[in-house]
C-alpha positions in Angstrom: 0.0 0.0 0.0 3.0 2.6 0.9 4.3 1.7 -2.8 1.4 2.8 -4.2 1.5 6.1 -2.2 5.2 6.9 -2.8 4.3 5.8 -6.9 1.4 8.3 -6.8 3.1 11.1 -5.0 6.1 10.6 -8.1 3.4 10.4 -11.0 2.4 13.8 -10.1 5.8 15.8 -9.2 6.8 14.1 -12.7 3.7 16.0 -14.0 4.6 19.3 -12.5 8.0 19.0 -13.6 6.2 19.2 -17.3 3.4 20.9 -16.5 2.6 25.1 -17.3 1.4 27.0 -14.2 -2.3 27.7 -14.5 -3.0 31.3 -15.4 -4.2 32.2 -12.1 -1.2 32.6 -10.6 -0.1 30.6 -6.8 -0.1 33.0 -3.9 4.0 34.4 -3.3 6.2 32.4 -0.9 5.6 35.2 1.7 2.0 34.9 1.9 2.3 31.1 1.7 4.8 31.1 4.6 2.7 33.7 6.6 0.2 31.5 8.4 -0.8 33.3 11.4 -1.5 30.6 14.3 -4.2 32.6 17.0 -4.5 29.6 19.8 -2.4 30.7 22.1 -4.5 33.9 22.3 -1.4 35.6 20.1 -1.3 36.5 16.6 1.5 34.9 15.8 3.3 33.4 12.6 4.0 29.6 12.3 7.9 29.4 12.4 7.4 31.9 15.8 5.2 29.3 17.7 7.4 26.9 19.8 4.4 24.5 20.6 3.5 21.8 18.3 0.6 22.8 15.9 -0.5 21.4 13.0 -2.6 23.7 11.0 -5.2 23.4 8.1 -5.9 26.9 6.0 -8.6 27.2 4.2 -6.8 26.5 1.3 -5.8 22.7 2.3 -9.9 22.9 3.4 -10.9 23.0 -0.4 -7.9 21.1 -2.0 -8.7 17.9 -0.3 -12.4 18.2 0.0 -11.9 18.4 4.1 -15.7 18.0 5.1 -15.4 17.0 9.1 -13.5 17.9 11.5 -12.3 13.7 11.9 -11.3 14.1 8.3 -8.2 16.5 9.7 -7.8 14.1 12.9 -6.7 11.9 10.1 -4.1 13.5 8.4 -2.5 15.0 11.6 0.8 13.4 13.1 0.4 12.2 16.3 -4.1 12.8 16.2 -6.1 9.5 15.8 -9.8 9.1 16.1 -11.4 6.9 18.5 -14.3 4.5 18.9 -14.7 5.3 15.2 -15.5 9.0 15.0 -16.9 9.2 18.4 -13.6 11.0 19.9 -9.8 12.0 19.7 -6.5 11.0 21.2 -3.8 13.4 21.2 -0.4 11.9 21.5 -1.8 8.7 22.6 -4.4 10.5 25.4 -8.1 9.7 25.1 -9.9 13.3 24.9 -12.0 11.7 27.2 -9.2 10.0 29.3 -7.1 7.4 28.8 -8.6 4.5 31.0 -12.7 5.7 31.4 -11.8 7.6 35.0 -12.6 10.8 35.6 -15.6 13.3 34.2 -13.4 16.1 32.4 -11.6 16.1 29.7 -8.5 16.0 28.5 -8.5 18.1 24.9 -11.3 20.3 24.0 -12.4 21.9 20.5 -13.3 25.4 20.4 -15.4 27.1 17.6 -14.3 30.8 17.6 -13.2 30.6 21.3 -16.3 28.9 22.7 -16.0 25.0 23.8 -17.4 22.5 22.8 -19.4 19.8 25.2 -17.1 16.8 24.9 -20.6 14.8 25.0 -21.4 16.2 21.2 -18.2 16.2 19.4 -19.0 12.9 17.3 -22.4 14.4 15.7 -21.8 18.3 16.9 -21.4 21.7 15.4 -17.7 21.0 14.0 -18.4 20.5 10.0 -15.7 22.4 7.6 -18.0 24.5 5.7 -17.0 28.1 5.6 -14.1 27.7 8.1 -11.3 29.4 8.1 -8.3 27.6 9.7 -8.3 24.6 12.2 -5.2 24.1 14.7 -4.5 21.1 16.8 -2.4 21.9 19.6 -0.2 18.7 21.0 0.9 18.6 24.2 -0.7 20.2 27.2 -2.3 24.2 26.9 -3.2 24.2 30.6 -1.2 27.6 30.9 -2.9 29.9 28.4 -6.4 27.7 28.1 -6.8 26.3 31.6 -9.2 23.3 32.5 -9.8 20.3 29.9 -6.5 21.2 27.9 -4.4 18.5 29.5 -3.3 16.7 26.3 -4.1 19.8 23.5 -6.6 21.8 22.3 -8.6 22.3 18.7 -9.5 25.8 17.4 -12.0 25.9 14.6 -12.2 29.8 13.7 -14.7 30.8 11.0 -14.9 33.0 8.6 -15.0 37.0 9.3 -17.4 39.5 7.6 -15.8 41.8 5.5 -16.8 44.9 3.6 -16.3 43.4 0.2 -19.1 41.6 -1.2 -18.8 37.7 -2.0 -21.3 34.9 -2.5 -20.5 31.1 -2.4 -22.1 28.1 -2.7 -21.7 24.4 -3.1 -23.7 21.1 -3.9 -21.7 17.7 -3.4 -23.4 14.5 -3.7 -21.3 11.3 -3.3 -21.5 7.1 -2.3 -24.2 5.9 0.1 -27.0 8.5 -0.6 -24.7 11.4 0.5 -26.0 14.8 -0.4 -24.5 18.4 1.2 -25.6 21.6 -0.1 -24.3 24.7 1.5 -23.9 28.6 0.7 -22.4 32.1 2.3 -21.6 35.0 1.7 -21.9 38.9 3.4 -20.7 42.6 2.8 -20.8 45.8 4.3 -24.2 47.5 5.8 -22.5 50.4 6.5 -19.5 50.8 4.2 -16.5 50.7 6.5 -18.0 50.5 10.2 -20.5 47.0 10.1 -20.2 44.3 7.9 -22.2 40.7 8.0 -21.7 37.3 7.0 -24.2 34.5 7.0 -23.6 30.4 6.2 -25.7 27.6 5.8 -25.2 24.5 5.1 -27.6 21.1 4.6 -26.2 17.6 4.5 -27.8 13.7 4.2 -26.4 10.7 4.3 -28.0 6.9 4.8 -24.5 6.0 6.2 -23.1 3.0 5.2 -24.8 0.4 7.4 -28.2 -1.3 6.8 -30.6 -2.4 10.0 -32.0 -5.9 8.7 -34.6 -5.6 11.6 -36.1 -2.0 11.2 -35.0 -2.1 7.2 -33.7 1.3 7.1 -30.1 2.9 7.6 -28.4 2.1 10.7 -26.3 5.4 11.1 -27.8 8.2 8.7 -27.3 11.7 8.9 -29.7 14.8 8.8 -27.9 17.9 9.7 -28.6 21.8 9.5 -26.2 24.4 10.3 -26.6 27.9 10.0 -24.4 31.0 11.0 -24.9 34.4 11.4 -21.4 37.2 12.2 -21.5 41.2 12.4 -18.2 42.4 12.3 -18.3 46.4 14.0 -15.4 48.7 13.3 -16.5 52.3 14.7 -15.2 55.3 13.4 -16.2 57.6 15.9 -13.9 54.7 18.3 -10.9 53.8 15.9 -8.9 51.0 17.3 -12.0 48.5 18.3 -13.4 46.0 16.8 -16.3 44.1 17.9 -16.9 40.8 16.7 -20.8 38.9 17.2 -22.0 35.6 15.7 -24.7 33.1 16.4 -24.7 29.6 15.5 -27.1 26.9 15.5 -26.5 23.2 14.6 -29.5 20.3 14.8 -28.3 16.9 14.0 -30.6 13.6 13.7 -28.0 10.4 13.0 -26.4 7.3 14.3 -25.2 7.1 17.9 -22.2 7.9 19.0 -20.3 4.7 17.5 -22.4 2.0 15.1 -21.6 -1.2 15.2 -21.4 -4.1 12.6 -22.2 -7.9 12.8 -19.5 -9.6 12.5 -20.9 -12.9 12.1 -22.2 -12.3 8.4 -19.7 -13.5 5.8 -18.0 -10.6 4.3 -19.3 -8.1 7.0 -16.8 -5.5 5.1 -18.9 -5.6 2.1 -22.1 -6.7 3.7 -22.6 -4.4 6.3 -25.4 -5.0 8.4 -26.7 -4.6 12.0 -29.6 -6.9 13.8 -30.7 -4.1 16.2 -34.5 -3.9 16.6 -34.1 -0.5 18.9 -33.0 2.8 17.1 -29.0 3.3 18.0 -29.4 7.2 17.2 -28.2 10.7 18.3 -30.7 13.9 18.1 -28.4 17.1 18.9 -29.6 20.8 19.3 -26.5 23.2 19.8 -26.7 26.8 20.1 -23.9 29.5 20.1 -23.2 33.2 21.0 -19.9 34.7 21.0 -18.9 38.1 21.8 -15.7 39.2 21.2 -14.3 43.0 21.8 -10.9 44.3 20.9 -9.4 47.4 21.2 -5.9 48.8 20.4 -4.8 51.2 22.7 -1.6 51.7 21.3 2.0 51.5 22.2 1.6 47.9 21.7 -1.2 47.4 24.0 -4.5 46.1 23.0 -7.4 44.8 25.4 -10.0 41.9 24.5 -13.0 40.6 26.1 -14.3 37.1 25.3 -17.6 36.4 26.1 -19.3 32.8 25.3 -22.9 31.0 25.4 -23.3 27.3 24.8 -26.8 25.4 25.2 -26.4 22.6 24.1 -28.9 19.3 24.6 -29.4 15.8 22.8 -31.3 12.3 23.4 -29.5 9.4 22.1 -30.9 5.7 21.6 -29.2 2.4 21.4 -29.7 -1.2 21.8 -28.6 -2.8 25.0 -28.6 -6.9 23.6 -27.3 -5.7 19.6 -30.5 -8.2 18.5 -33.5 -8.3 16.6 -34.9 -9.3 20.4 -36.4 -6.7 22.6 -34.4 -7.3 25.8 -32.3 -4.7 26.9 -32.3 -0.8 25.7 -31.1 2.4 26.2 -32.5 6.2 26.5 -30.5 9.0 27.5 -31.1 12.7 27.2 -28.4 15.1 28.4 -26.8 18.8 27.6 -25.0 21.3 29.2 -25.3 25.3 29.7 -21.8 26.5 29.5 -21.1 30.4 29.8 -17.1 31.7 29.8 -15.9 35.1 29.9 -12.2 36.2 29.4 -10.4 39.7 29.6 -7.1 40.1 28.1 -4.1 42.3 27.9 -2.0 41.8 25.1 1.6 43.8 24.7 4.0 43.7 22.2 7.1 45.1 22.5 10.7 45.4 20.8 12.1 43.3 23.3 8.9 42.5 25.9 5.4 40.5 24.0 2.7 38.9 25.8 -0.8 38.4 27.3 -2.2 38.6 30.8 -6.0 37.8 31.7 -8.6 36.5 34.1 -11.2 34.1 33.0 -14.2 32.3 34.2 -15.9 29.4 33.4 -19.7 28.2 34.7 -20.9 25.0 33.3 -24.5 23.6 34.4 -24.7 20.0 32.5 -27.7 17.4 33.2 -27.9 13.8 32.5 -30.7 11.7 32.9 -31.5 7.8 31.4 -33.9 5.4 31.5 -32.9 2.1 30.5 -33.1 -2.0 30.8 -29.5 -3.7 31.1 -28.3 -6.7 31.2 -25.8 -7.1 33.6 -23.3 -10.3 33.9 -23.8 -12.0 36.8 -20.9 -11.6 38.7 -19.6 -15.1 39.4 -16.7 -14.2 41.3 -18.5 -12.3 43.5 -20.5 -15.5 44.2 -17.8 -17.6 45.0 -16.5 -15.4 47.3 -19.5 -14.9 49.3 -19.8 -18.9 49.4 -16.2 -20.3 50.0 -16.0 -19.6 53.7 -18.8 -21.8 54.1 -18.8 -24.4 51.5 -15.3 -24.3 50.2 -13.7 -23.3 47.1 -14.6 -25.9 45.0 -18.4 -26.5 45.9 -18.5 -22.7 46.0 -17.4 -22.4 41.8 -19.7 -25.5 41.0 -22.6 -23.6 42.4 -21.5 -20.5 40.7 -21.4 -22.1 37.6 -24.6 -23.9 38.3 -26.4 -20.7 39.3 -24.6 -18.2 36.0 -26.1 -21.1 33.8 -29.5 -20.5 34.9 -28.9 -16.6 35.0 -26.2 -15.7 33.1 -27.7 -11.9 33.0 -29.0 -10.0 35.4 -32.3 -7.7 33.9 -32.3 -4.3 35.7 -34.7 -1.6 34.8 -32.3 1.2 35.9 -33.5 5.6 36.0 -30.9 7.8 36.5 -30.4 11.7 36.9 -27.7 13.0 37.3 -27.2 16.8 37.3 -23.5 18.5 37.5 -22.1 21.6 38.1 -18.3 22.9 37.1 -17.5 26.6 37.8 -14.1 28.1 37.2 -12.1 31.3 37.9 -8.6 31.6 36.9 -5.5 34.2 36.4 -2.8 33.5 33.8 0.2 35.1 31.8 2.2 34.2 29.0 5.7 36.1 27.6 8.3 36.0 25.5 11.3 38.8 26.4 14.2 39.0 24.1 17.4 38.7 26.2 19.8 39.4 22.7 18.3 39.5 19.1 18.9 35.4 19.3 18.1 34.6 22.8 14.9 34.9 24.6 13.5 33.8 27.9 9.9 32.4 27.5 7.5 32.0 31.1 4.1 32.0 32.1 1.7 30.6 34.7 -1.7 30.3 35.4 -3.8 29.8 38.9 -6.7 27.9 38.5 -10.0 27.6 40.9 -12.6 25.3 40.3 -15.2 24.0 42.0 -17.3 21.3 40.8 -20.5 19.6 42.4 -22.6 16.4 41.4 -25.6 14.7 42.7 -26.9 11.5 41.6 -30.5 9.7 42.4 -31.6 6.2 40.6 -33.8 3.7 40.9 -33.0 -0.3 40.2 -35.9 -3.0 39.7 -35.4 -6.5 38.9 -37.1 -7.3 35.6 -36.3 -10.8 34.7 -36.8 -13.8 36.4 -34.8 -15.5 38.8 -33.7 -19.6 38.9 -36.6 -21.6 40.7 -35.4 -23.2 43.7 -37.5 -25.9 43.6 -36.7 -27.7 40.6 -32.4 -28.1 42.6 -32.0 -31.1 44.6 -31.3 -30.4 48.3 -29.2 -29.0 49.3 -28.8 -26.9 46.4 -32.2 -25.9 46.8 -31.1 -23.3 49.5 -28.2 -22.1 47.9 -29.9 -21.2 45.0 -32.8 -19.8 47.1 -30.0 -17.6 49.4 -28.5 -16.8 45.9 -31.4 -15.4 44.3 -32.0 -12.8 47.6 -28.2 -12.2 46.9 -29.4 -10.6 43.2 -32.1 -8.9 44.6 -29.9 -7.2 47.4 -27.2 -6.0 44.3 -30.3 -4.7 42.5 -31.8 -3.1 45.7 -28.2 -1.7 46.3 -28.1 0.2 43.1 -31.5 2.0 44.1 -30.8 5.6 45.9 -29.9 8.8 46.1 -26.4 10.8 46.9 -26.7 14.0 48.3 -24.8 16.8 46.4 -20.8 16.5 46.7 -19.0 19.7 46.3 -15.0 19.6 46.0 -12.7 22.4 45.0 -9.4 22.3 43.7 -6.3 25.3 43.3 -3.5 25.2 41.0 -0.4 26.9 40.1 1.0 25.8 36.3 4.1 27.4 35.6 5.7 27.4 32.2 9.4 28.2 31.3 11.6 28.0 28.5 14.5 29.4 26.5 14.6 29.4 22.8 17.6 30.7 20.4 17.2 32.0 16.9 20.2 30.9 15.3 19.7 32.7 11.7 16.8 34.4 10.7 15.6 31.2 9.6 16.4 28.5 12.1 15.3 28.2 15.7 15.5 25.9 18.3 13.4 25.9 22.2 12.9 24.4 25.3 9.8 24.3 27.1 8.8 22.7 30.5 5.0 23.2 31.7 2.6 21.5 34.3 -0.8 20.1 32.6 -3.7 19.7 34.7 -6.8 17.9 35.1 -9.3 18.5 37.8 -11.1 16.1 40.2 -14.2 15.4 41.2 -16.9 12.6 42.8 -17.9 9.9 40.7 -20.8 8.4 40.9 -20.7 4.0 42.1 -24.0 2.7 40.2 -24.2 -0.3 41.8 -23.8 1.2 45.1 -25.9 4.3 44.5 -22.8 6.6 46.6 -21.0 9.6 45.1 -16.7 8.2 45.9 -14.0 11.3 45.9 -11.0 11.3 43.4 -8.3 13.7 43.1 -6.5 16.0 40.7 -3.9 14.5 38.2 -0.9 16.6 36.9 1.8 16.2 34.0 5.4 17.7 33.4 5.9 18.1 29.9 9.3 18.6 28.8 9.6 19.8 24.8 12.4 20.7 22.5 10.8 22.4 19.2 12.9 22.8 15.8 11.6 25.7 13.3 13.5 26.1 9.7 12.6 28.0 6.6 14.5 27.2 3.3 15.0 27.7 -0.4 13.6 31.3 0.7 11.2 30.5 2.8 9.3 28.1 0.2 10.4 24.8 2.3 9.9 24.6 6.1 10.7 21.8 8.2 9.4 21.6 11.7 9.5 19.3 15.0 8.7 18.7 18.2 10.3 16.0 20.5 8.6 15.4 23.9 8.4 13.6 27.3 5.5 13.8 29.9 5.4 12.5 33.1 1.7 12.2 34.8 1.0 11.3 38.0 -1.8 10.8 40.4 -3.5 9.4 37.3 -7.2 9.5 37.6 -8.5 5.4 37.1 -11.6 3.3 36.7 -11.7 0.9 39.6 -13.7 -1.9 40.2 -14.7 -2.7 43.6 -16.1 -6.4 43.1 -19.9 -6.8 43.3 -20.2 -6.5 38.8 -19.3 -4.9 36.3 -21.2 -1.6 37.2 -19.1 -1.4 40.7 -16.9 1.1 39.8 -15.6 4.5 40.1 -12.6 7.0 39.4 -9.5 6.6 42.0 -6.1 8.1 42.0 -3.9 4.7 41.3 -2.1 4.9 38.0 1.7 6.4 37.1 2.8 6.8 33.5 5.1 8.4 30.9 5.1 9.3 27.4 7.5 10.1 24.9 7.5 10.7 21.1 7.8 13.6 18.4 6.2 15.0 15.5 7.9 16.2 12.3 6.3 18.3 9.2 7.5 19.5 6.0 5.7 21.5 3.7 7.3 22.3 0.3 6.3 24.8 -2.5 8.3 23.7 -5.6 6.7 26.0 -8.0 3.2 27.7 -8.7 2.5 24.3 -10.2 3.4 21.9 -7.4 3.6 21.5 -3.6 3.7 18.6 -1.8 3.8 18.5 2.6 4.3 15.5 4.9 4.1 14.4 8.7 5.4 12.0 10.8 4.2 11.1 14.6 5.8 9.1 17.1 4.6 8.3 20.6 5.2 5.8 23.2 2.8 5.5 26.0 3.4 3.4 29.2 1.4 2.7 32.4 4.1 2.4 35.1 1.7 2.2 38.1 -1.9 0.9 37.0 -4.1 -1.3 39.7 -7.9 -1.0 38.3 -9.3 -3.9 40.4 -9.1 -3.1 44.0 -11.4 -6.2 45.3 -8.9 -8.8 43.8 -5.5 -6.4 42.6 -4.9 -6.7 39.2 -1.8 -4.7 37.9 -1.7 -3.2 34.3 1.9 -1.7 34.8 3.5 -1.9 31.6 0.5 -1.7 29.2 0.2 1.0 26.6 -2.2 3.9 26.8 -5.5 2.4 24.1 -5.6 4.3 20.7 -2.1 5.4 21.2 -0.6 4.7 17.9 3.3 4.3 17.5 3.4 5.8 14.1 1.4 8.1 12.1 2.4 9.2 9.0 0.5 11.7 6.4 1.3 13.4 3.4 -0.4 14.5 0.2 0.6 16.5 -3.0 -1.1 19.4 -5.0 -1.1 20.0 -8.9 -2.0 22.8 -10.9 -1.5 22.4 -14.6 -2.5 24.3 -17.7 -6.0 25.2 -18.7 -7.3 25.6 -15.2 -6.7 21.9 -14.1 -6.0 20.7 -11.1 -5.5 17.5 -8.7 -4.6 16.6 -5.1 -3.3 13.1 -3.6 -3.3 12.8 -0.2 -2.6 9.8 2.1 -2.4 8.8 6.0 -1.6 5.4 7.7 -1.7 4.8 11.4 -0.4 1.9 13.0 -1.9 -1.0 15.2 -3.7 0.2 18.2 -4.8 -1.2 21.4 -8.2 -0.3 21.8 -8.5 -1.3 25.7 -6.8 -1.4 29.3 -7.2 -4.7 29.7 -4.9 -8.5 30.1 -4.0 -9.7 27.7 -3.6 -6.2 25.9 -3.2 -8.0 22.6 -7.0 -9.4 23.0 -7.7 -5.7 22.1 -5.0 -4.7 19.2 -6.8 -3.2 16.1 -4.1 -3.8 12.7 -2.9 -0.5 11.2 -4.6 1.0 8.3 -3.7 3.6 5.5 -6.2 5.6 3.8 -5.9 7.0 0.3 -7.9 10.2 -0.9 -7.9 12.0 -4.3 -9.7 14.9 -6.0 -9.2 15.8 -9.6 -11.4 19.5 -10.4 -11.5 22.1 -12.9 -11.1 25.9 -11.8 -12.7 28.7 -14.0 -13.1 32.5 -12.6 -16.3 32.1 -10.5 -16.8 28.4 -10.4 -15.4 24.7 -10.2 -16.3 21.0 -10.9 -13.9 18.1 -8.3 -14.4 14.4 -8.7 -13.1 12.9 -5.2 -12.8 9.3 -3.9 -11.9 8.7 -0.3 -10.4 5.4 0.7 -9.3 5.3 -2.8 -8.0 1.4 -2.5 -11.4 0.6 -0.1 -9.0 -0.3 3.1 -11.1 -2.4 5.1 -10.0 -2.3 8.8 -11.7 -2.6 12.4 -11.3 0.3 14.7 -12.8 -1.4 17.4 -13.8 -4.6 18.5 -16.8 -5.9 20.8 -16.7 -9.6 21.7 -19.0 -8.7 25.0 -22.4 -8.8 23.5 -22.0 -11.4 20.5 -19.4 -10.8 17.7 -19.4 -6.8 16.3 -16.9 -4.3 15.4 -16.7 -0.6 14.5 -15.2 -0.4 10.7 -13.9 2.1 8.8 -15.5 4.3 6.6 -15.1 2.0 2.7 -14.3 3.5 -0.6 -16.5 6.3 -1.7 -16.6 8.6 -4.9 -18.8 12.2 -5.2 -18.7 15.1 -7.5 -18.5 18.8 -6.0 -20.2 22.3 -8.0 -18.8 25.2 -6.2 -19.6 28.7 -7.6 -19.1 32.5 -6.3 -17.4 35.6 -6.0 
């Protein structure tokens, strides 16, 4: 497969080497080098930013027909989707945590400055249409971000109004019923002081799973998005600008991760699930931002940065993956989130930097009603019955008794309402000791305090082994056995009064970095990451349990080069993190469901990123990426009824390698083509002995447009998957024989027009 990728990549610089420039000429290598990364809450260019970002222009947006935001988590060294498209490791960490402990997370996306709730990002408001630029921070952004920025950050901006007037639009229709039609456009309402900008966008899709139960798609898509930005520049007030949109996103499609049955012959290319209940997501999000800047001159300029998030959804799925109607799922949840930041930006000759305060108040609810089968825990059992009947008569009546009941049906209601509020104080700066050597620093101290609450009720809906038809005196065994279920359901019936916890604290940040021409620069950055604790909630004891905060150390040497005049760059990152006080999933014995987050694990990580983007000539340009990581658990006990360690097991979805690349064409007549390609390598998908019951193979994906360009329009053909790579990205043997696959080959046509 890598032969066919390097052949490809050849075929088309062998192209551009004979190939005229198209008329419309490339942009110059200034402009190209000139990317300005905002995410550190700096304007600042590319080469100037020590941490590791990968960015994606609007330019890359349209060349390889980027549509989702898990379409860039693909081609981004060291990023790797999860559960499907569900979530997002960076640098081997979960966004959600790497072992299911703990409630915040550990990356967050941000749409123009305003986050987005971790519970939406596999069916939420993060599409490509009319985007600007998306950068993926790696490594931790605790300093300048705060809570939930542990392993990195993504910031989607949008496009600005602007007081020219342009209109595009665009109808795509491609494999499996996929349809996505989508316009924008603005200009001034009062030349020079208020300008607008409004987007829409429409798109379909019957997935590419069929239900054989319900005889309809098993993970389609119906999704609106529409946006709406004033941009104010006063006259009367020169130096501010003021900066308002509203966006608001409904999505109807699959839940969160749709599985297939493995069990059908083929189930790559006949892709099928038995469910009889809908496995769905219905999302609502709705967005306000508010953002003020003003110069004040002198290199001083003040912003405020006010955000509104209300967002809700209901989601669906089968509990039993069967056509039978045994075990199901509702849940409906959302979350209020308000944050407001104020901000002092100066820049200096020798002195640049921020300072700010910022608060964050997050109101999120969560309540499900649902019937679940739950393993009988037959461990549990012969435990309770060895000290009285031995080891040996205790497992034959275990095995007995999980014969007769091998599930446990509990009709379980839950609510369970939380509430995160945060204050915080932070700096960032960069003062230039010589014109080589600068000192780099910041800090920030972070409040939070967090409450949760939880109430549910557990009934016993199946029924239980009849005594009667056992011989004596396995009669009373089984009797005592089946009060023993009935107690575990009862147990899991209650209510936990509110727990409140707060946590402080301090992240530094230092460094030193040396610009040793004009073109080549080298730094060193240590900085503390942070993730908050909290009280999880024990189901099958009904009782909130206390966890602490964990913390990293993240040590990183960064590499930035321009060549050949700035139309080459080569950048990288090499990194080590320590983490302790890692927040873990225990269980506590009694099932499966008794668990909850303690402070037991220890790890380390190491790795580095490289890129390389070249601009051979208006004709040609071709860019690359390479990602390393190693993840280890050093200290890992997540069974504290029997101890079972896990030190030495890798972080799940931490790939080893990933490697991207992709080339662009431009040849006479207004022609043009893109190749791009990514592979990522063989992933464990769990915490779990053996670790290799849960390794997923490695998997390279192969993507290709060809279009035409004219003045004010343009036709693409694109295939994704180009060689249909069938792989597993995650694998259930629980609950029969399914898997989550990967997206198969798919082909579509793109019409964009405009001005």
């Amino acid at each position: 497969m890598m032969r066919q990728i390097l052949l490809s990549t050849s075929l088309l610089g062998l192209l551009a080497a004979g190939s005229p420039c198209h008329a419309q000429e490339a942009e110059s290598d200034d402009e190209q080098n000139a990317i300005i990364v905002t995410g550190e809450k700096a304007s600042r260019s590319l080469q100037e930013t020590t941490a590791s970002v990968s960015v994606t222009t609007d330019t890359k947006l349209s060349q390889e027909n980027i549509l989702t935001i898990q379409d860039i988590y693909n081609r981004t060294a060291n990023v790797s989707e999860t559960y499907g498209a569900s979530g997002f490791s960076i640098r081997g960490i979960d966004q959600r945590g790497v072992s299911a402990g703990g409630d915040a997370a550990t990356a967050t996306v941000f749409v123009d400055g305003a986050p987005v709730p971790q519970d939406v990002l596999s069916n939420g408001p993060t599409d490509m249409w009319d985007v600007a630029q998306v950068e993926i921070f790696r490594g931790p952004q605790s300093t300048i971000q705060g809570l939930n920025a542990l392993a990195g950050a993504v910031h989607i901006r949008t496009q600005d109004p602007t007081f020219d007037w342009s209109v595009r639009g665009r109808a795509l229709v491609s494999s499996f019923d996929t349809s996505h039609f989508a316009i924008a456009g603005g200009g001034p309402l009062i030349d020079g002081e208020l300008a607008f900008r409004v987007s829409a966008e429409k798109r379909d899709s019957d997935g590419f799973i069929r239900n054989i139960t319900r005889n309809e798609p098993e993970a389609g898509l119906d999704s609106t998005s529409v946006r709406a930005r004033l941009l104010w520049t006063p006259s009367s007030l020169p130096g501010l600008e003021a900066r308002l949109s509203y966006h608001r996103f409904e999505a109807q499609g699959g839940y969160l991760f749709t599985y297939v049955d493995r069990s059908v012959d083929d189930y790559f290319d006949n892709r099928t699930n038995p469910s009889d209940y809908p496995n769905s997501s219905d999302v609502t999000n709705d967005q306000v931002t508010l953002d003020l800047r003003y110069d004040l001159g002198g290199g001083l300029s003040l912003s405020a940065l006010g955000t509104w998030t209300d967002t809700g959804f209901i989601r669906q799925y089968d509990g039993d993956f069967s056509a039978a109607s045994r075990a199901f799922s509702d849940v409906a949840g959302g979350a209020e989130t308000f944050t407001q930041e104020l901000r002092l930006n100066y820049d200096g000759d020798r002195l640049s930097g921020l300072a700010g305060l910022f608060y964050y108040n997050r109101d999120q609810y969560r309540r499900s009603r649902q019937v679940t089968l739950v393993p009988t825990p037959a461990s549990t059992i012969i435990s309770a019955l060895t000290p009285s009947l031995g080891a040996a008569t205790a497992a034959q009546i275990a095995t007995l008794y999980t014969a007769a009941l091998p599930n446990i049906p509990v009709d379980y209601a839950s609510d369970f309402p939380t509430r995160v509020e945060t204050m915080a104080v932070f700096a960032d700066a960069r003062y230039r000791l010589t014109d080589r050597l600068s000192l780099l620093g910041g800090f920030r101290y972070d409040h939070e305090r967090n409450s949760i609450s939880g109430s549910a009720i557990a009934t016993f809906v199946g029924t239980l082994p009849n005594a009667a038809l056992y011989p004596a005196p396995l009669d009373g065994a089984i009797s005592a056995l089946n009060g023993f279920v009935l107690g575990l359901v009862e147990d899991a019936s209650g209510s936990a009064p509110t727990g409140t916890r707060t946590f402080n604290a301090f992240l530094p940040k230092a460094g030193v970095e040396m610009a040793w021409t004009p073109d080549l620069a080298t730094a060193f950055v240590v900085q503390r990451g942070y993730r908050s604790g909290g009280s999880g909630f024990n189901t099958a004891r009904s009782q909130l349990f206390p966890y602490d905060p964990e913390f990293t150390w993240n040590y990183e040497l960064s590499l930035r080069s321009a060549w050949l005049d700035g139309r080459l760059t080569v950048n990288a990152n090499a990194f080590y993190i320590d983490w302790t006080q890692q927040q873990t999933t225990a269980n506590f014995g009694n099932g499966v469901y008794d668990t909850h987050t303690v402070n037991a694990g220890k790890s380390h990580i190491y790795g580095l990123e490289l890129e390389v983007a070249h601009r051979v000539s208006g004709a040609f340009d071709w860019y690359a990426s390479l990602g390393h990581t190693r993840t280890r658990f050093d200290e890992f006990v997540t069974d504290v009824g029997s101890i079972t360690d896990l030190s030495g097991l890798e972080f799940p979805y931490a790939p080893r390698w990933t490697l991207a690349g992709g080339a662009n064409l431009r040849f006479g007549g207004g022609f043009n083509a893109n190749l791009n390609a990514s592979y990522r390598s063989a992933v464990f998908t769990d915490v779990a002995i053996p670790q290799a019951d849960n390794r997923v193979g490695a998997r390279t994906l192969v993507n290709a447009r060809f279009g035409y360009q004219a003045d004010h329009w343009s036709l693409s053909l694109f295939a994704n998957n180009l060689f249909d790579e069938k792989y597993n990205q995650y694998v259930n043997g629980f609950t029969g024989d399914f898997a989550i696959i990967g997206t198969p080959h798919s082909i579509g046509l793109i019409l964009e027009a405009g001005f």
